[in-house]
C-alpha positions in Angstrom: 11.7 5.9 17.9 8.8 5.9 15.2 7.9 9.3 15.9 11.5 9.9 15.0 10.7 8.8 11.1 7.7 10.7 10.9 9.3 13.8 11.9 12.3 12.7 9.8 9.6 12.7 7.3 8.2 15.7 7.7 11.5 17.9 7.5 11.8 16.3 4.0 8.5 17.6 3.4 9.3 21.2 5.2 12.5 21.2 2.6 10.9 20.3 -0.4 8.1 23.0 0.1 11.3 25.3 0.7 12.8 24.5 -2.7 9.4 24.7 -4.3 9.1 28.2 -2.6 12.3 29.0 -4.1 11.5 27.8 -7.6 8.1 29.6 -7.7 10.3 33.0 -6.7 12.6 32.5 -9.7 9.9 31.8 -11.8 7.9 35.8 -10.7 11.5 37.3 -11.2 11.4 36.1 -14.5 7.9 36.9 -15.4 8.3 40.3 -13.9 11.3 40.8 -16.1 9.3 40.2 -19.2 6.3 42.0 -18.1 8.6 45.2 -18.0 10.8 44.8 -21.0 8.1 43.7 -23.3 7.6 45.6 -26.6 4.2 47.0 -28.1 4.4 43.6 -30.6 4.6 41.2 -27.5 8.0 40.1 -27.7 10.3 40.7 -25.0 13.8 42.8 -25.4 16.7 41.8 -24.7 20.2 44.0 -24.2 22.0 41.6 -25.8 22.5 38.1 -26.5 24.0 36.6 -23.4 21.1 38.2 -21.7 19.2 36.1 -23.7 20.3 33.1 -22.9 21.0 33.8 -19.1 16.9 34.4 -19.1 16.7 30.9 -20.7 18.5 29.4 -18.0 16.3 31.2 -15.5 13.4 30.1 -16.9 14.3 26.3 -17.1 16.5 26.4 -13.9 13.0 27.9 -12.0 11.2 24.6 -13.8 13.6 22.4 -12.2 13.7 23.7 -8.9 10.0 23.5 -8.6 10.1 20.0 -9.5 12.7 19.0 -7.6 10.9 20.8 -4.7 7.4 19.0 -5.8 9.1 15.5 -5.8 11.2 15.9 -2.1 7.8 16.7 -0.8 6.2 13.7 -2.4 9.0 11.3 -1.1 8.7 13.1 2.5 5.4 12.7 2.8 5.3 8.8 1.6 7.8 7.8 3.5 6.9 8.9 7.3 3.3 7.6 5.9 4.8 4.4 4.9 7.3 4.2 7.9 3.9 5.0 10.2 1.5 2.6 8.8 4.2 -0.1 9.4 4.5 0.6 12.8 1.0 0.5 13.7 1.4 -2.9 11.9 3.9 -4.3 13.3 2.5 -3.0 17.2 -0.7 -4.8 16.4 0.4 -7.6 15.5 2.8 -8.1 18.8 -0.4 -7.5 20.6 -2.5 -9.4 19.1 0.3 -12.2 19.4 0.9 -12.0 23.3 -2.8 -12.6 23.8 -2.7 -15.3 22.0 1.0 -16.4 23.1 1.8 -17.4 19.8 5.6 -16.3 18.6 6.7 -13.0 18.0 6.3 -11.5 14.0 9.5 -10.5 11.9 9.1 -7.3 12.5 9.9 -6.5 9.0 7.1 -4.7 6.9 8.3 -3.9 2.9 7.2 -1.3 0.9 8.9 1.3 -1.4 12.2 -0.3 -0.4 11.5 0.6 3.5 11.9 -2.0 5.8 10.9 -0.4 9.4 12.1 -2.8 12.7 10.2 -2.7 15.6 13.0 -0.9 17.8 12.2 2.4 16.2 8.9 2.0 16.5 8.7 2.6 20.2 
């Protein structure tokens, strides 16, 4: 069941490079649109004024989907981590407690608001 997180995890990570994909996509459109419609002084041109401000939008929507996408990944990737490391804790210290027949752990292991079990660790 462990393996179950991590992949979890890494579909989070899978979508988060998706959305940052997507992000960096909106981004080149909007680049390309001022590369081509930029004037000898540097300044791009516009049709009118709505276009404008829908190229605004673009550019600060393609800033937040790229850092939307940058943090999904980040959580992915620290939580199948996270949700790992705990299992490998929580395994060793069942073993290391039936050879010395002492009772079982908690089974509980905290961090970043996770608290993994041992069921889903097998």
């Amino acid at each position: 069941m462990g393996i179950l997180v991590v992949l979890f995890g890494f579909a989070i990570v899978v979508l988060g490079f998706y959305v940052l994909i997507k992000g960096i996509r909106i981004n080149q459109s909007v680049r390309k649109y001022e590369f081509e419609n930029r004037t000898g002084g540097g300044s791009v041109r516009f049709k009118d004024f709505d276009a404008s401000l829908e190229h605004q939008r673009k550019q600060m929507r393609s800033k937040f989907v790229q850092g939307l996408g940058l943090a999904v990944a980040i959580v992915g990737t620290s939580r199948s981590s996270l949700a790992w490391s705990c299992c490998s804790e929580i395994q060793s210290q069942l073993v290391g407690r039936r050879r010395t027949g002492s009772t079982l752990p908690s089974g509980r292991c905290h961090g970043f608001g996770v608290v993994v079990l041992p069921s889903i660790c097998n």
